[in-house]
N, C-alpha and C positions, 0 to 999 in steps of 0.2 A: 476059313470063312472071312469074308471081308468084310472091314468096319464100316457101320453107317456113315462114319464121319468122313471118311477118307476116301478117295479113287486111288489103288496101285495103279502107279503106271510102269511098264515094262521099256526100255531102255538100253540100247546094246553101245558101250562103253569104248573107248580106245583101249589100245595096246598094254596101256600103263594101267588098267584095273585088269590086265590077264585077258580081255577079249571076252568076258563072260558075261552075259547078261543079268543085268541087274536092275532093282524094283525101287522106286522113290515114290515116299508118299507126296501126296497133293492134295493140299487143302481146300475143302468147298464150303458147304454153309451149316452150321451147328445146328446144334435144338435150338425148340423154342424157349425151351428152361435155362440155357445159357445164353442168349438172348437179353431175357427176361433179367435175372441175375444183375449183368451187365448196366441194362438199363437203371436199376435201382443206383447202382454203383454211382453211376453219373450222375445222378438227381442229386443223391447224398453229397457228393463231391461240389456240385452247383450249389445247393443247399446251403452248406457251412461256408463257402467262398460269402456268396448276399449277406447270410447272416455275420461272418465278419465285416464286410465294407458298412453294414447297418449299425455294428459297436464297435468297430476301432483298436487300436491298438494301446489305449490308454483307460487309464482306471479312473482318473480323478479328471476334474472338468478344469478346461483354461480359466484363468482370472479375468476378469472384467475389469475397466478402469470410469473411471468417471471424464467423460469428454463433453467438451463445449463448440459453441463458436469457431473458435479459435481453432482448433482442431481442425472443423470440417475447410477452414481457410487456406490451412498450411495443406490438407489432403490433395486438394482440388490446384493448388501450388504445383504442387510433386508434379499429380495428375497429370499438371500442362508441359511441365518438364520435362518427363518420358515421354511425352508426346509428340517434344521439339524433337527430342536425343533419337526418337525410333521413328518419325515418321514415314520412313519410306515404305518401312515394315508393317507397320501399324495401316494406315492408306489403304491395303490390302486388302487387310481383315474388314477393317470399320467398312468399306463399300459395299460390303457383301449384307449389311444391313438393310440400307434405304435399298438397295433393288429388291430385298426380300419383300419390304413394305411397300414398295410400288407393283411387283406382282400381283402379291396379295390386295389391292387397293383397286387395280384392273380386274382381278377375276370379279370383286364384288360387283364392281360398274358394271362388266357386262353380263352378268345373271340377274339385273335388277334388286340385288338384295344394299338397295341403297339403305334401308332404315336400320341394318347392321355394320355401316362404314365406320362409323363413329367409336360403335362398342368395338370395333379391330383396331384401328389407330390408337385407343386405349390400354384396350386390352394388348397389343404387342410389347407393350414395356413390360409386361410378365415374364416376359424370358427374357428380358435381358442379361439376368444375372447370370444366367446360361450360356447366353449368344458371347459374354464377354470374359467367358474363362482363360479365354488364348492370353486377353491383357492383361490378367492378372497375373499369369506365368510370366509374361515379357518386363512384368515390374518388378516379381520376385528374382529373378535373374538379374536382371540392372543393379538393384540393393546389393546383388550379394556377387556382383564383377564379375558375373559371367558375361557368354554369349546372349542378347535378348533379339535376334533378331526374326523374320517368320518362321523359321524352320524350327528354332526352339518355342515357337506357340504352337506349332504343330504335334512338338512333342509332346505335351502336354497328355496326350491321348496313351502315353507309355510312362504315365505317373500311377506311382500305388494307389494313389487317389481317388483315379479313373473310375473303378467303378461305383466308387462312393458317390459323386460328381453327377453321374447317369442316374443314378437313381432320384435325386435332389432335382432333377433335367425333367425327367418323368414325372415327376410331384407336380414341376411349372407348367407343362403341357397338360397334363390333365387339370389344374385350376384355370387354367386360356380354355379349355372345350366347355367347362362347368360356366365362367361368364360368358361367354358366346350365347348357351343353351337361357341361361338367365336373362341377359339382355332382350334376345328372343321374344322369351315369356312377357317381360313388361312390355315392348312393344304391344304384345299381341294382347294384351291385358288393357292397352290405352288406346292406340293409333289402330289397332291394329283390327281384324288380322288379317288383310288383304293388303300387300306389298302395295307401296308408293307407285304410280306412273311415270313419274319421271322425280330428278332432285329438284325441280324448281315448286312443284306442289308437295313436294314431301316438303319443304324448309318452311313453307308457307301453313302446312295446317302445324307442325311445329311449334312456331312463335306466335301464330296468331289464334291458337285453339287451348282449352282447356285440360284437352286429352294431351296436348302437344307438350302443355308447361307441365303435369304429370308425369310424363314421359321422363323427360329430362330431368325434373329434381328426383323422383327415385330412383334413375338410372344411374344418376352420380352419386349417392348415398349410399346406393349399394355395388358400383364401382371403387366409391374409395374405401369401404372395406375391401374389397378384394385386394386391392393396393398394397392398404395397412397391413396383411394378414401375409402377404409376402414379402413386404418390409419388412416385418418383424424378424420373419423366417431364414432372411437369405442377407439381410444386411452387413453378415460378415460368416456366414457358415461356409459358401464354396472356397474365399482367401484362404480359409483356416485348416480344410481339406484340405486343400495345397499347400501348406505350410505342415502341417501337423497331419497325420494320416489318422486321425482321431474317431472316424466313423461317422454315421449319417445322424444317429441318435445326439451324439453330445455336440456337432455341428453345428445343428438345431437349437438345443436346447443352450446353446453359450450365445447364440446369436437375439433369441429368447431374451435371455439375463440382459444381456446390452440394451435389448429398450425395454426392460423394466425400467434397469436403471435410471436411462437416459434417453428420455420419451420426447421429453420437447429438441433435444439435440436430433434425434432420430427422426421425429417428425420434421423440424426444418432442410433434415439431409431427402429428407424425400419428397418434399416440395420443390427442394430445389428440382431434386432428377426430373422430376414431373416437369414443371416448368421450362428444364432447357430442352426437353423431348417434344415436348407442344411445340416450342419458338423453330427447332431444329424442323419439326417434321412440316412446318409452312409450306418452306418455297421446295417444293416436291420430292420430301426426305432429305433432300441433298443437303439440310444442314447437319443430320446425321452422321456424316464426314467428319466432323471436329466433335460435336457432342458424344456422340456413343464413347470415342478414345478416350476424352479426358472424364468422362465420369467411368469409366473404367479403369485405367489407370488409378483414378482416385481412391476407388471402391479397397485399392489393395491398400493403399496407406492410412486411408481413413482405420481400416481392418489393425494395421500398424500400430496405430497408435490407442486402438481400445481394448485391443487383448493383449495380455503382459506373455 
């Protein structure tokens, strides 16, 4: 009797098996219970991979240091350094930024969703810490006399890290969907909520309305928490990923500890970012060219020097 699983196929052979015919099985499609089976397998398999990249390969948490001024001086030093030493390399990458934010800047203009340009201009420095993983690879390399040029920031993507990194990736994109959705609401809560006609009466009921100066002071208030709440979170956990394969959890929570510790240090290193991100994205992102590199570059030494 022939088995469900299999088709014999019948098969008539050369000289050198005797010329007799002979039967090979052939494999076709299983149950559904080995399937099934399988499927668990994999989940299990995906399961513990997440839940390792989420705790790491370490027990005890990195040290913190006390950093000032000074620090973030020599950071943004380095920063500019890697930036002379790799340019060509760097160039690359960092341009792939301001055209992201000039795409993104045209779709809003031409679906009239003017009264959300603002909360996107803002809100895009959320992923930076994301957007700038390649430069943090290309400074850890430099430091330690390797190759740092694109191909090893592309490598990047083939670090144990990696999937630690994505997940921390996913965090920043869903907090950019959560302000977007937010900014929204207040709009629609003040100005709103019938879209502007064009940007010249939307800036006008803006600065000249009651609704308009509401708009804007809760919209920054509860912008620059979002800010803060990803400062806190990313201010050195993706470097540290990539230096140390520690996991998603104590990433966090060491990157945490640093602005416990060192809150007005950390507050001024994100004023700064803020600041050269506003002055850079003026004359039509394209100061993003030089800013995004050297505050990424920095981002790795700053990392340097507050975690032992």
């Amino acid at each position: 009797m022939l088995d469900r699983r299999v088709v014999w196929q019948v098969g008539t052979y050369s000289s050198v098996l005797g010329g007799f015919p002979m039967v090979k099985p052939v494999k076709t499609i299983g149950n559904p219970g080995s399937w099934l089976m399988q499927a668990f397998g994999d989940a299990s398999h995906y399961a513990k991979d997440a839940a390792h990249e989420i705790h790491g390969d370490v027990i005890s948490h990195p040290k913190v240091k006390r950093i000032g001024i000074e620090d973030i001086r020599i950071a943004l030093r380095k920063g500019a350094n890697d930036f002379l030493a790799l340019r060509t390399d760097v160039l690359f990458i960092a341009i792939l930024y301001p055209i992201i934010g000039l795409s993104l800047s045209a779709i809003f203009f031409h679906r009239e969703l003017l009264h959300l340009f603002f909360p996107l201009i803002s809100g895009f420095a959320l992923l930076g810490p994301i957007a700038a993983v390649g430069l943090y690879e290309m400074s850890r390399r430099r430091e330690n006399g390797e190759t740092a040029d694109f191909r090893a920031a592309l490598g990047v993507m083939g670090s144990p890290a990696i999937g630690a990194v994505l997940i921390i990736g996913l965090g920043l994109v869903l907090m950019f969907i959560v302000w977007m959705l937010t900014a929204y609401l207040i709009f629609t809560l003040t100005l709103g909520p019938e879209p502007p006609i064009s940007l010249t009466s939307f800036l006008w009921d803006v600065f000249t309305t009651g609704a308009g100066w509401a708009m804007l002071v809760i919209g920054c208030a509860v912008g620059s928490v979002f800010a803060a709440v990803t400062l806190a979170m990313t201010v050195v956990s993706i470097p540290l990923l990539l230096h140390r394969h520690v996991g998603v959890r104590v990433a966090i929570e060491t990157s945490l500890e640093l602005t416990r510790k060192n809150p007005v240090t950390v507050a001024i290193w994100g004023l700064i970012i803020a600041a050269c991100l506003i002055v850079a994205m003026i004359p039509l992102f394209l100061g993003l060219i030089l800013a995004f590199p050297i505050l990424g570059h920095a981002t790795w030494h700053l990392y340097r020097r507050a975690v032992e």
